[in-house]
SERO-4910 file (N, C-alpha, C, O; in steps of 0.05 Angstrom, whole numbers):
BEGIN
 pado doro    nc1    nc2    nc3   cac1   cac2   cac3    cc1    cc2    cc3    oc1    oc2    oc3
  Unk    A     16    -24      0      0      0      0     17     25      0     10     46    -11
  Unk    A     39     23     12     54     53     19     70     53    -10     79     75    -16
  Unk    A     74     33    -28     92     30    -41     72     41    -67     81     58    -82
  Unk    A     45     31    -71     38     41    -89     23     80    -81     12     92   -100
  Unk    A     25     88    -67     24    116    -55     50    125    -61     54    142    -78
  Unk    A     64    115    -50     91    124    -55     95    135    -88    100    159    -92
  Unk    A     93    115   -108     94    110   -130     66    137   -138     72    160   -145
  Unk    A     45    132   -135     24    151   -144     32    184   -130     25    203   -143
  Unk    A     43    187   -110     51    220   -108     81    217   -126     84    241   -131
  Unk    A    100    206   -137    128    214   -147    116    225   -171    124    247   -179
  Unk    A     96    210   -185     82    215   -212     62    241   -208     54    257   -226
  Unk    A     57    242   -188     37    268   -184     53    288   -192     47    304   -211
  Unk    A     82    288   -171     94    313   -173    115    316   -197    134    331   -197
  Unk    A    107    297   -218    128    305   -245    112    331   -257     89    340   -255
  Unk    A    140    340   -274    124    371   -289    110    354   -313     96    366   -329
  Unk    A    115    328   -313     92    322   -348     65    315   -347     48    312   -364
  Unk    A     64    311   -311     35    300   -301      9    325   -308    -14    317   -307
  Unk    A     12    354   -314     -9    367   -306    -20    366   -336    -43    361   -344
  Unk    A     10    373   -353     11    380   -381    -22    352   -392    -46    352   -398
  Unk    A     -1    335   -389    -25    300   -395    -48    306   -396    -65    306   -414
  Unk    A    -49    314   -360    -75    321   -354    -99    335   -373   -119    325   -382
  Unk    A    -88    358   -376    -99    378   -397    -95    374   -414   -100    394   -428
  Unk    A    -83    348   -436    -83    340   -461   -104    316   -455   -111    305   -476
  Unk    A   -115    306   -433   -127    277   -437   -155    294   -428   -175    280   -431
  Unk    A   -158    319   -419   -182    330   -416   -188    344   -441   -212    346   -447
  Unk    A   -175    352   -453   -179    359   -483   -193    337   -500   -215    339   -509
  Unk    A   -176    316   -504   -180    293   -512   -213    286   -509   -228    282   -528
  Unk    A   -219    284   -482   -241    279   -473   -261    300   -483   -282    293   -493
  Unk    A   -253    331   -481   -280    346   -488   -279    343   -518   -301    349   -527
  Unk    A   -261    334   -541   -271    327   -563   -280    300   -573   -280    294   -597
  Unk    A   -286    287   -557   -292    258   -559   -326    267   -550   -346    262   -565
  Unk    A   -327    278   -530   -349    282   -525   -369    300   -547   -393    295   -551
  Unk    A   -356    317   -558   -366    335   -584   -367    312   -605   -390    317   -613
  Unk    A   -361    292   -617   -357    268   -641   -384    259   -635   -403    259   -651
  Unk    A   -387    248   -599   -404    230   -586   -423    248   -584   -442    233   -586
  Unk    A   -431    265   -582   -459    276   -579   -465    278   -601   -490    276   -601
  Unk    A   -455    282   -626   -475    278   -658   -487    250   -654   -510    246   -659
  Unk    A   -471    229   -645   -489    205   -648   -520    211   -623   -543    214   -630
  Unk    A   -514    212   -607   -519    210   -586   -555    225   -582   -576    221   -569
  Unk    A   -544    246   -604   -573    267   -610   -565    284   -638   -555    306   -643
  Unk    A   -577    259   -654   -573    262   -679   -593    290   -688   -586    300   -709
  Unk    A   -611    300   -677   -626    325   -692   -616    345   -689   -605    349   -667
  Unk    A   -616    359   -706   -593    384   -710   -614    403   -690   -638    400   -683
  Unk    A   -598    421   -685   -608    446   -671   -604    468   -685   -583    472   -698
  Unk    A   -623    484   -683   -622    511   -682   -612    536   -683   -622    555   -670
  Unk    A   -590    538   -698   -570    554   -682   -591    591   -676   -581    611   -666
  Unk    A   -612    589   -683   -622    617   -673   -631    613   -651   -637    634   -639
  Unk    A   -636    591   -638   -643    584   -606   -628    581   -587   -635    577   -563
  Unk    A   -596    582   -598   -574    584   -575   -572    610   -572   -581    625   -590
  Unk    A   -557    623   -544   -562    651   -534   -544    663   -548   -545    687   -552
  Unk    A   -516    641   -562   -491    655   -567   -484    627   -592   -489    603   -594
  Unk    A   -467    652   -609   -459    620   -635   -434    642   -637   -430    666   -635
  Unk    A   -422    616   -644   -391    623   -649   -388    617   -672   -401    596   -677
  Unk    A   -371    628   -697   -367    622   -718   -335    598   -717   -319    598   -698
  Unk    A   -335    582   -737   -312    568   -734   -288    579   -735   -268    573   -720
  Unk    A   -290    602   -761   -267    619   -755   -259    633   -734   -236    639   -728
  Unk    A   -274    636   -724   -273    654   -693   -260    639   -677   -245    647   -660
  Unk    A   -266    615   -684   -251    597   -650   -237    586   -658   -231    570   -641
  Unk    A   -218    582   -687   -196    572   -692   -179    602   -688   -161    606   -672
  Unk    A   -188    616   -700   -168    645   -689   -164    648   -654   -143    650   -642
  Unk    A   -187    648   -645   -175    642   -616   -158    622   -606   -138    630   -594
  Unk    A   -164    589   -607   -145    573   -598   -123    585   -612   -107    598   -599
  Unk    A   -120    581   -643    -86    600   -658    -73    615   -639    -49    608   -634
  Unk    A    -89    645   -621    -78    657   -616    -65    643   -586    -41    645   -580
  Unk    A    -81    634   -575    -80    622   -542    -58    603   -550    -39    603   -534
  Unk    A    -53    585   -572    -33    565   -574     -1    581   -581     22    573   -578
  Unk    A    -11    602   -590     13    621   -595     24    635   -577     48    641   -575
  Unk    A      6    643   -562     13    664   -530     30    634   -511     53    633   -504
  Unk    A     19    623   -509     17    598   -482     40    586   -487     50    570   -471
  Unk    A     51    593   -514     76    568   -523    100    588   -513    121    585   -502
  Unk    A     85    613   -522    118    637   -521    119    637   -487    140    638   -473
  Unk    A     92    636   -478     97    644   -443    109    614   -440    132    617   -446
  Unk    A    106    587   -435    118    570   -429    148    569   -438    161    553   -425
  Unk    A    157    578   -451    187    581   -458    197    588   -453    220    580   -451
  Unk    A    185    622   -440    197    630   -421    208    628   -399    229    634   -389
  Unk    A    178    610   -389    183    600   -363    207    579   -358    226    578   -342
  Unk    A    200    566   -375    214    536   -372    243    546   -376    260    533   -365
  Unk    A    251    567   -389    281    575   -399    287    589   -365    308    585   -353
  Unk    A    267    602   -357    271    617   -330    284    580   -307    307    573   -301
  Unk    A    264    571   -303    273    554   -286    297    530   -295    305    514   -278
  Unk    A    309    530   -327    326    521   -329    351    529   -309    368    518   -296
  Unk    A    340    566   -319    371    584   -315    374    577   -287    395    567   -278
  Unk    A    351    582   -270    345    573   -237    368    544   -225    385    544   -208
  Unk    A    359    527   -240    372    497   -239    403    504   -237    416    504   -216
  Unk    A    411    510   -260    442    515   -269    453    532   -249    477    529   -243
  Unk    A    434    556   -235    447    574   -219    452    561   -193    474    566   -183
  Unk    A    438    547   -182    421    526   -155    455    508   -160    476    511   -148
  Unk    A    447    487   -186    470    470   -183    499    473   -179    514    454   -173
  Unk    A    508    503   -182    539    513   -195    540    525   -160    560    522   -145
  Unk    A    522    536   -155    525    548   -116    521    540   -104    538    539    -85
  Unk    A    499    527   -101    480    522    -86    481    497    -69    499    484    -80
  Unk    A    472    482    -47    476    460    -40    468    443    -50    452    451    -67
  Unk    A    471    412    -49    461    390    -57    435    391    -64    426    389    -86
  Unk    A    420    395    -38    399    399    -25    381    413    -45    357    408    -49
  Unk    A    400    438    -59    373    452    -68    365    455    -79    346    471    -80
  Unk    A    379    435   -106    366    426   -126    336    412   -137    320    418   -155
  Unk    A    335    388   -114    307    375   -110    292    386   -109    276    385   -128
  Unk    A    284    408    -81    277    422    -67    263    441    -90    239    443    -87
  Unk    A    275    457   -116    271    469   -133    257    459   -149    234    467   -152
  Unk    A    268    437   -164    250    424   -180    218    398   -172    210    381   -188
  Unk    A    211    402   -152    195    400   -134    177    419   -125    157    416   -111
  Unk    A    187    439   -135    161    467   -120    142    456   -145    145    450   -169
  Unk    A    116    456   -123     97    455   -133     82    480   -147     67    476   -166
  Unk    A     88    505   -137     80    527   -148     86    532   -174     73    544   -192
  Unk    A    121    517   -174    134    536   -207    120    510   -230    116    516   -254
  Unk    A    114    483   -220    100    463   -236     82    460   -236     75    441   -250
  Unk    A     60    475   -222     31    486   -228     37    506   -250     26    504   -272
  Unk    A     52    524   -244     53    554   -273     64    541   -294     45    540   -311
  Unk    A     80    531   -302     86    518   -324     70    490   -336     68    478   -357
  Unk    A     62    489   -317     49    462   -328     14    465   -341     -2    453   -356
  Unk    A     15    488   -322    -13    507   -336    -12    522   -374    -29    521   -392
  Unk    A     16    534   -373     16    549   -394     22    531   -412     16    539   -434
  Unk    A     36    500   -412     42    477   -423     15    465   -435     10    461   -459
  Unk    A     -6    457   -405    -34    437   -411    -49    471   -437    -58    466   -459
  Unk    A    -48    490   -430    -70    519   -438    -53    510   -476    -71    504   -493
  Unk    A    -33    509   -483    -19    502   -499    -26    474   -519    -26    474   -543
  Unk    A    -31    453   -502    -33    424   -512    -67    427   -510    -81    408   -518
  Unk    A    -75    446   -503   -112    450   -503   -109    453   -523   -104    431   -533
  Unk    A   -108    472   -541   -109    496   -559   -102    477   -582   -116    478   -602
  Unk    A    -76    458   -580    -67    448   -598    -95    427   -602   -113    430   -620
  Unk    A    -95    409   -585   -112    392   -603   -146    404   -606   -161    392   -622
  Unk    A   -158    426   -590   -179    437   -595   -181    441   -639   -198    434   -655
  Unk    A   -153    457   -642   -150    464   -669   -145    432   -692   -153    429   -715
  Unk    A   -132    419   -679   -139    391   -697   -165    383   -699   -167    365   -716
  Unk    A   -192    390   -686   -217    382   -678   -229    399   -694   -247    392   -709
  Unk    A   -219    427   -694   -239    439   -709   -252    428   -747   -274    429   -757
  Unk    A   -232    421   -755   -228    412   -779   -248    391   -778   -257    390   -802
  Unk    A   -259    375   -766   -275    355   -760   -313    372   -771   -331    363   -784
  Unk    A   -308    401   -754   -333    413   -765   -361    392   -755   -378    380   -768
  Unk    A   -355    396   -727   -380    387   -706   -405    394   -720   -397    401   -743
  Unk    A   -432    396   -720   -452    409   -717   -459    425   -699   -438    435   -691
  Unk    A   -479    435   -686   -488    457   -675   -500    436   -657   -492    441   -635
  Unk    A   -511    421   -656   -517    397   -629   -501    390   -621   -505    380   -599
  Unk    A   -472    390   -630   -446    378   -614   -437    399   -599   -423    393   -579
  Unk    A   -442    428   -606   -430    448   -594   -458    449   -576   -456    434   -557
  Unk    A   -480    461   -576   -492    459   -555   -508    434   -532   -522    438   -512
  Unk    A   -500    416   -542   -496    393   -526   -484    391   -499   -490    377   -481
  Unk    A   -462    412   -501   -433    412   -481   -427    444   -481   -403    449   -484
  Unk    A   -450    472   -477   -442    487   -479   -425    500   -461   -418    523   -467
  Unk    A   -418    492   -444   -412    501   -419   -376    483   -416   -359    486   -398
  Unk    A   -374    473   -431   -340    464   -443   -330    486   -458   -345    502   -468
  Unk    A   -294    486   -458   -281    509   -475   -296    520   -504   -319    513   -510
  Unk    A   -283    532   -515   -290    536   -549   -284    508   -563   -301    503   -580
  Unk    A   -269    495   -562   -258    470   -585   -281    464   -586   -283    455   -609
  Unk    A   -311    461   -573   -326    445   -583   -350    467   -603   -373    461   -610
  Unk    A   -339    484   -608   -361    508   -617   -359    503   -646   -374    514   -663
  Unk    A   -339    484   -651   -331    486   -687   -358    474   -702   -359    452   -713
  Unk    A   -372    487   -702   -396    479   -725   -398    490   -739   -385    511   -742
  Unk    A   -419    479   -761   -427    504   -788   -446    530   -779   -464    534   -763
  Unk    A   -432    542   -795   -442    575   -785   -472    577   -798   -485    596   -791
  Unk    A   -484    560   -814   -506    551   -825   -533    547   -817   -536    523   -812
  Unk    A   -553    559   -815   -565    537   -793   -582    507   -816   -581    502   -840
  Unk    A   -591    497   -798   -598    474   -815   -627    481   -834   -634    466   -853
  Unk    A   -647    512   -822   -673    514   -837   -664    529   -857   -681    538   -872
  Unk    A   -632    535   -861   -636    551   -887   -621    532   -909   -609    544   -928
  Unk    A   -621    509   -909   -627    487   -932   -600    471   -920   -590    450   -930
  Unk    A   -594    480   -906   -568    458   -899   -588    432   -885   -611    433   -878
  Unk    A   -563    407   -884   -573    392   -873   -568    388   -836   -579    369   -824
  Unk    A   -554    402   -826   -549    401   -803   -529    386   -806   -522    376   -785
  Unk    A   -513    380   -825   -498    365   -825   -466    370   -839   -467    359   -861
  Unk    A   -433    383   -834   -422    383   -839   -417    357   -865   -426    334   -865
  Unk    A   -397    373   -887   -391    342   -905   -364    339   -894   -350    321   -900
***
């Protein structure tokens, strides 16, 4: 028991654990957008949602968020390299671990990392071109799931991306 705890906090506190995280919740909110076309196949309305997003709109946003989040994580990560190198060349044994273990500097990086790996696969999804039941299905999830046709279905479309 202590051994598999043991083992479940070392993995907690890696910097690749949060990133995952936020790529396997991504993952998930576009699985869920695929799965709600089956799920409730009649198209909706888009004049009955309070708010419609155009597809271009929310590929320009993830674009921009995948572009901001990559330059801030570079920074960061270049910052706590320099940190490491300075720590290792002065510093005691000790205070290396101790560093790369703050949970605070691998919550911030690991945020602007997962905000990054969102964005990325939100924009591989868009291309998929959900419907308007996949986006309001789950309206209350990021934009990645907003990618529908800007169309509605009573003005001769079929509710249905080709």
């Amino acid at each position: 028991m202590k051994v598999n705890w043991f083992l479940f906090k070392r993995v907690t506190r890696a910097l690749w654990f949060l990133p995952a995280l936020f790529s396997a919740f991504a993952l998930l909110v576009l699985a869920a957008a695929y799965f709600s076309n089956i799920f409730f196949p009649e198209p909706i309305n888009p004049d009955r949602l309070p708010i419609t997003v155009s597809q271009e709109a929310v590929e320009s946003i993830l674009s921009i968020v995948a572009a901001s989040m990559l330059t801030v994580a570079v920074f960061a990560l270049s910052t706590l390299v320099s940190l490491l190198a300075n720590a290792s060349h002065t510093g005691s044994p000790r205070a290396v671990p101790l560093i790369v273990e703050d949970r605070r500097a691998q919550t911030s990086i690991s945020v602007f990392l997962g905000a990054f790996l969102f964005s990325i696969v939100g924009l591989s999804g868009c291309p998929a071109r959900f419907t308007a039941r996949a986006a309001a299905s789950s309206c209350s999830v990021p934009p990645s799931l907003s990618c529908w046709r800007s169309s509605s279905p009573s003005s001769g479309g079929s509710g249905r991306s080709p």
